[in-house]
N, C-alpha and C positions, 0 to 999 in steps of 0.2 A: 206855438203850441206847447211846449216845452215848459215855457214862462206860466203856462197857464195851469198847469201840474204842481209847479210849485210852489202855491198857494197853500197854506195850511189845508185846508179841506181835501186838496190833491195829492198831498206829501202822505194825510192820514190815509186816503185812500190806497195808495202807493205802499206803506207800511204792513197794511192789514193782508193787502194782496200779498206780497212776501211772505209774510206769517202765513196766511190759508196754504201758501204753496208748499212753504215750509212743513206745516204740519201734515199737508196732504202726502208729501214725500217721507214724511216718518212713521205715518201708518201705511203706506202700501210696504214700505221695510220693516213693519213689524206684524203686520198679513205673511210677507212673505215667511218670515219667521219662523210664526205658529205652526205654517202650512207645514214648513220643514218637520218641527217640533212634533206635530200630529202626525206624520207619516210615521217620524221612531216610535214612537209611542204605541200606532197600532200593528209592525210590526215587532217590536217587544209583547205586545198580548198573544197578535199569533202563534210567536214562539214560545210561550209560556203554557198557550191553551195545548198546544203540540205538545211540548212537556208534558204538561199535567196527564195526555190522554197518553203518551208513552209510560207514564208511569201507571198509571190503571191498568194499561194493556200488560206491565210487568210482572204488575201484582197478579193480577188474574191469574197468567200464566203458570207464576211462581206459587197460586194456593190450587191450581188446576193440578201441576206437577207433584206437590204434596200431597194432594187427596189421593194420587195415582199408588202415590208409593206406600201410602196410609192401605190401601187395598190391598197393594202388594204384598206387604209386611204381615194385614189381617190373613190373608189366604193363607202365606207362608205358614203362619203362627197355626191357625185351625187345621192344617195339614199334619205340621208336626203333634198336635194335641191330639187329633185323629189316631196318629200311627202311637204315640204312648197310651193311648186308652183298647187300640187293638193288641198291640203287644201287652198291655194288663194283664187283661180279660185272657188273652192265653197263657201266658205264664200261670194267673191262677187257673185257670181251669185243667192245664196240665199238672200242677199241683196237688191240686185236688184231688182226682184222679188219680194221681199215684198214692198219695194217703188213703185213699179208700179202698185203692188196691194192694194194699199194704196193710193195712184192717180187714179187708178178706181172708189174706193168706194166713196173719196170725189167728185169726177167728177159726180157719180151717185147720192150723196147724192146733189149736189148742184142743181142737173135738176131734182131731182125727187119733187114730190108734196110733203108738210109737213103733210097731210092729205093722209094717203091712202084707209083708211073708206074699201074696200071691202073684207078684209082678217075676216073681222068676228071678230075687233081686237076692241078695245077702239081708239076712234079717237084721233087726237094729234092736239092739237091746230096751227093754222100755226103761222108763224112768225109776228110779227106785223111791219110795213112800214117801220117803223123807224129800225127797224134791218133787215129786208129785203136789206134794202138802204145799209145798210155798210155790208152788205156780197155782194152786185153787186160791190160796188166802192173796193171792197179789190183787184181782179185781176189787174184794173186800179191801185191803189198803187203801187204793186211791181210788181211782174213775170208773163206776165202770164202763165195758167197751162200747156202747153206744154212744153215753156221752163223753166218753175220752176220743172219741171220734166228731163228733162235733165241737168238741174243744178247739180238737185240733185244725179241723175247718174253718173256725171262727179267727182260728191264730194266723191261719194262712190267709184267710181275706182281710185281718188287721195289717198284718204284711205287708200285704202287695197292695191295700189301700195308702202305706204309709208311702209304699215305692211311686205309688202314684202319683201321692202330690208333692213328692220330693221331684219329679219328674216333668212333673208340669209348670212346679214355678220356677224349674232353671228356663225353659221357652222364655225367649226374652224378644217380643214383639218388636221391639228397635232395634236388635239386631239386623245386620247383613247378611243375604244368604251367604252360603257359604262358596256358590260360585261367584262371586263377586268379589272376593275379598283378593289383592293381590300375592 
């Protein structure tokens, strides 16, 4: 049987058998391979896809946390601009107020008698002509007291409009409170 193999036609067959086997043993080793290959491969995506979704989850976080402090900062800032436009408005209106009451009194000192003799008091000598004269011609000189009173109201809201916005643009939104700082 052997002899019978060994005939060209059986030797070719004999050949091509080894070669098929051959080849069939070099692709199940290179099946196995890929399989290997394919396994890194899809976990390298997973770890990459996990990456990628760790890094979105960072970012989010990280513009979640900014927008927070974004608020914080705005609060703070509208708080402090709050308390400079209330302290303003009363600095000027205490101002005012004393200049008007202070334009009262000269308004009252200048029409009342320099003599008022019936309070039970020591009399007060009045003015003599000569100074009488130049306190009537001083309104005539400059303002008179109405509008040297509005002058001066107008001087005092130029003021404390300037105090205002020198006041408001040190507020410095990016700053840190001031409890926070160590």
């Amino acid at each position: 049987m052997i002899l019978r193999l060994l005939n060209p036609q059986g030797i070719a067959g004999l050949a091509a058998t080894i070669c098929l086997g051959l080849l069939l043993l070099l692709q199940k080793a290179e099946t196995h391979h890929w399989k290997k290959q394919s396994g890194q491969f899809e976990q390298l995506y997973h770890a990459d896809q996990a990456a990628f979704a760790q890094t979105i989850a960072g970012y989010r976080a990280a513009a979640d946390a900014a927008r927070a402090a974004d608020r914080t900062a705005g609060e703070r800032a509208r708080a402090e601009q709050a308390a400079i436009n209330e302290r303003t408005a009363n600095d000027y209106e205490t101002r005012l107020a004393a200049a008007r009451t202070r334009a009262g009194e000269l308004r009252s000192d200048a029409g009342a008698p320099a003599n008022s003799g019936g309070r039970g008091t020591a009399a007060v000598p009045a003015l003599s002509a000569a100074t009488g004269g130049a306190a009537a011609t001083a309104p005539q000189a400059g303002l008179p007291a109405p509008d040297a009173l509005t002058a001066t109201e107008q001087a005092i809201q130029l003021d404390e409009l300037i105090k205002w916005v020198r006041r408001q643009s040190a507020v410095d939104p990016n700053a840190e409170p001031a409890d926070a700082k160590p």
